[in-house]
N, C-alpha and C positions, 0 to 999 in steps of 0.2 A: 496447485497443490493436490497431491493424492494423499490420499489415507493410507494410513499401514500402523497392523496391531504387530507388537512384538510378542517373544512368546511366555511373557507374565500377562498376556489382555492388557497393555499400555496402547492405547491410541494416540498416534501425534500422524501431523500431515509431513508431509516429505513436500520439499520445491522442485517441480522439471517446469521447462519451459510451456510458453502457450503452448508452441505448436507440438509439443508432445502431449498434453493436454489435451487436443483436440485429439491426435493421434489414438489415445484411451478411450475415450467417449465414444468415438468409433469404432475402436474394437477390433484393430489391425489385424487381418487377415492373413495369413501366408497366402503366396502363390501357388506354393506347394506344398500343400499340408501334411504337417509328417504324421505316418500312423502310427498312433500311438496311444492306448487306453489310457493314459494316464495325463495325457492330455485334454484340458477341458477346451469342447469347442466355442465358440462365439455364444451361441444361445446358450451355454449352461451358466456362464459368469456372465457375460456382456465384456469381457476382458483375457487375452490370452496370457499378458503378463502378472505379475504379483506387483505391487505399487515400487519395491525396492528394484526390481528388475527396471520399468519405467523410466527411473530414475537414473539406472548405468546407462540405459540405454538411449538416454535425453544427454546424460555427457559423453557416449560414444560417437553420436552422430554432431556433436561440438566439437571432436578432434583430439577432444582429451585422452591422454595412454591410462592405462590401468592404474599405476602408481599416484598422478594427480586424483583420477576417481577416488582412489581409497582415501586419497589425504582430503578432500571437497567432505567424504561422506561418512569421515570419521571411522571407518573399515579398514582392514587388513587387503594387500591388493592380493591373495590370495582370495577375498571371498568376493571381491572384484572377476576376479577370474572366472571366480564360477558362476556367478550372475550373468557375465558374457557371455559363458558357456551355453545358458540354459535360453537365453534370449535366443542367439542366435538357431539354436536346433527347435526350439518354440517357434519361432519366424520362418525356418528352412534359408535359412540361412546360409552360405560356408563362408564364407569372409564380410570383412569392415564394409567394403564396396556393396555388395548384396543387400545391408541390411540400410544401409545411404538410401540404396534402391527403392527399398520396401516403404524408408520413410517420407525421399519424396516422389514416389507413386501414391503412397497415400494420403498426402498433404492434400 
C-alpha cells in the first residue's frame, strides 16, 4: 500500500502489488534521466513517482489498457492517460516495452 493525500489533505493508502512496493522503496531510477528542473531526483523524495502514478504504473506493467485502469481506480481513462504520461517521461521511457524494462531491471 502507498500513501496518497488528495487535494482536501485526505490520506488513504492506495493497493500496488509487492513487487511494485519494493520497486518504491527503492526509488526506481531511470536509465536515462530526463532533464528537467521540475523533476525531483532520488535523494530529494526517496520516490520519483507520486503514489497514484505507482499505482498506473503497478497495473501497466500487469498488462492492463488504460480503460480497465480507470475502471480498477475508479478514474476517468483520460486521467489514466496522463498518469502514463507522466510515469513514462519520469522513468525515460518511450513505450509499454521500456518501462517492463525499467521494472524488471529493477526488480
Amino acid at each position: 500500500m502507498l500513501e496518497h493525500t488528495d487535494r482536501r489533505g485526505r490520506i488513504s493508502l492506495l493497493p500496488v502489488s509487492n513487487a511494485t512496493q519494493r520497486l518504491a522503496a527503492a526509488g526506481v531510477v531511470p536509465s536515462h534521466p530526463v532533464q528537467s528542473p521540475t523533476i525531483p531526483t532520488r535523494g530529494e523524495t526517496g520516490s520519483v513517482l507520486t503514489a497514484r502514478e505507482w499505482q498506473v504504473f503497478d497495473l501497466l506493467i500487469s498488462g492492463l489498457s488504460n480503460k480497465q485502469m480507470a475502471h480498477a481506480l475508479l478514474i476517468s481513462p483520460r486521467t489514466v492517460e496522463i498518469h502514463r504520461a507522466r510515469v513514462m517521461q519520469k522513468l525515460g521511457a518511450r513505450n509499454t516495452a521500456s518501462l517492463i524494462r525499467i521494472a524488471v531491471g529493477a526488480a
